[in-house]
C-alpha positions in Angstrom: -5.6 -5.3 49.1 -2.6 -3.3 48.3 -0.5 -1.4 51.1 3.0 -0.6 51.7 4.0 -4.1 51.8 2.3 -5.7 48.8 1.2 -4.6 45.3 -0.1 -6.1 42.5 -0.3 -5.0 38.7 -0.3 -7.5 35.4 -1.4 -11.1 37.1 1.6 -10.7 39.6 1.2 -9.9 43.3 4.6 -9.0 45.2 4.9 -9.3 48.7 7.4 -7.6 51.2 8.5 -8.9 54.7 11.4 -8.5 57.5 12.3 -11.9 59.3 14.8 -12.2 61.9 17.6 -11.7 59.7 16.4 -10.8 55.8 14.3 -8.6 54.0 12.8 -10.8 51.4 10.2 -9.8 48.3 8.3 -12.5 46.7 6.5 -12.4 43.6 3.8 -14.7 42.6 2.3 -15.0 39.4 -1.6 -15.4 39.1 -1.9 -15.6 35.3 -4.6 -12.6 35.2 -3.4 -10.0 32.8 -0.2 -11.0 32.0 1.5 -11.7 28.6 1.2 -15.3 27.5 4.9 -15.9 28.4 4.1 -15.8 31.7 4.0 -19.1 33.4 1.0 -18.9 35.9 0.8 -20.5 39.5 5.1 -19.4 39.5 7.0 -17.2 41.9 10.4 -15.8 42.7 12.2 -14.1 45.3 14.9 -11.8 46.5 16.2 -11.5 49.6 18.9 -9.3 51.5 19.9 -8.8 54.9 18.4 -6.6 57.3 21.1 -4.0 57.3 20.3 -4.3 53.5 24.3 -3.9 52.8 24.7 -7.7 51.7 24.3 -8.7 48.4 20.4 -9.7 46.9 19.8 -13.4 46.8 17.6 -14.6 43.8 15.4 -17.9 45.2 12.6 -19.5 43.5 10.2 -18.7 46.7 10.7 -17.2 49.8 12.1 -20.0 51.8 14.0 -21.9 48.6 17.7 -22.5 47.9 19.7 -19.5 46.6 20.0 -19.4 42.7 22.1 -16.1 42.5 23.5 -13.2 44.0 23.5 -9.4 42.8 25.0 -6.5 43.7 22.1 -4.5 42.3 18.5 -4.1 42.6 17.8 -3.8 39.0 20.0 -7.2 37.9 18.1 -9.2 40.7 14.5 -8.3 39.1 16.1 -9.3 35.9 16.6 -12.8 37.0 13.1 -13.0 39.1 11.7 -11.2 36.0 13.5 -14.3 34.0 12.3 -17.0 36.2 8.5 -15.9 36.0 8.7 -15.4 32.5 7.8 -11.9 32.4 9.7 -8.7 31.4 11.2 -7.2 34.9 9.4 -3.5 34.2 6.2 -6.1 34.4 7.0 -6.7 38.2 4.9 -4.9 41.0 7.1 -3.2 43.7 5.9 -2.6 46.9 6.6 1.2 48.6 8.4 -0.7 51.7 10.9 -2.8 49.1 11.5 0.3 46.4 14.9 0.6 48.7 16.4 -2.7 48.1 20.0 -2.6 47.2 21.1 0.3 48.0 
């Protein structure tokens, strides 16, 4: 199912949610139709905070440890691109996360 919040192209699925406190899009990687780099059953993550003025934090899932921090949108796809083994302009991007730091 794809709405505002999730969307899926190339064996990824990206979801979008609002906690307490972050914004945070995950990506998960099912292995259909993607490139063979692609490393299936793996996911990655940026988050920012609500106000979404703070930097993006790259995380391996949702809930996991900070890796790094971007000032941009397009750098922080670069690394979640990186850690799922896929090219960035491969990941899905849900209508409720195309605003992301800015």
């Amino acid at each position: 199912m794809t709405d505002d919040r999730t969307a899926e192209a190339n064996g990824i699925t990206a979801t979008y949610d609002e906690t307490e406190t972050e914004r945070v899009l995950e990506f998960a990687v099912t292995g259909d139709g993607t490139d063979s780099q692609a490393r299936t059953g793996s996911s990655a993550a940026i988050a920012q905070n609500r106000e979404g003025y703070a930097m993006l934090k790259v995380r391996p899932t949702a809930d996991g440890d900070e890796l790094e921090r971007y000032y941009g949108f397009d750098m922080a796809l670069d690394h979640a691109g990186e850690l799922l083994g896929v090219s960035p302009h491969d990941l899905p991007i849900p209508t409720a996360a195309e605003d992301m730091g800015m």
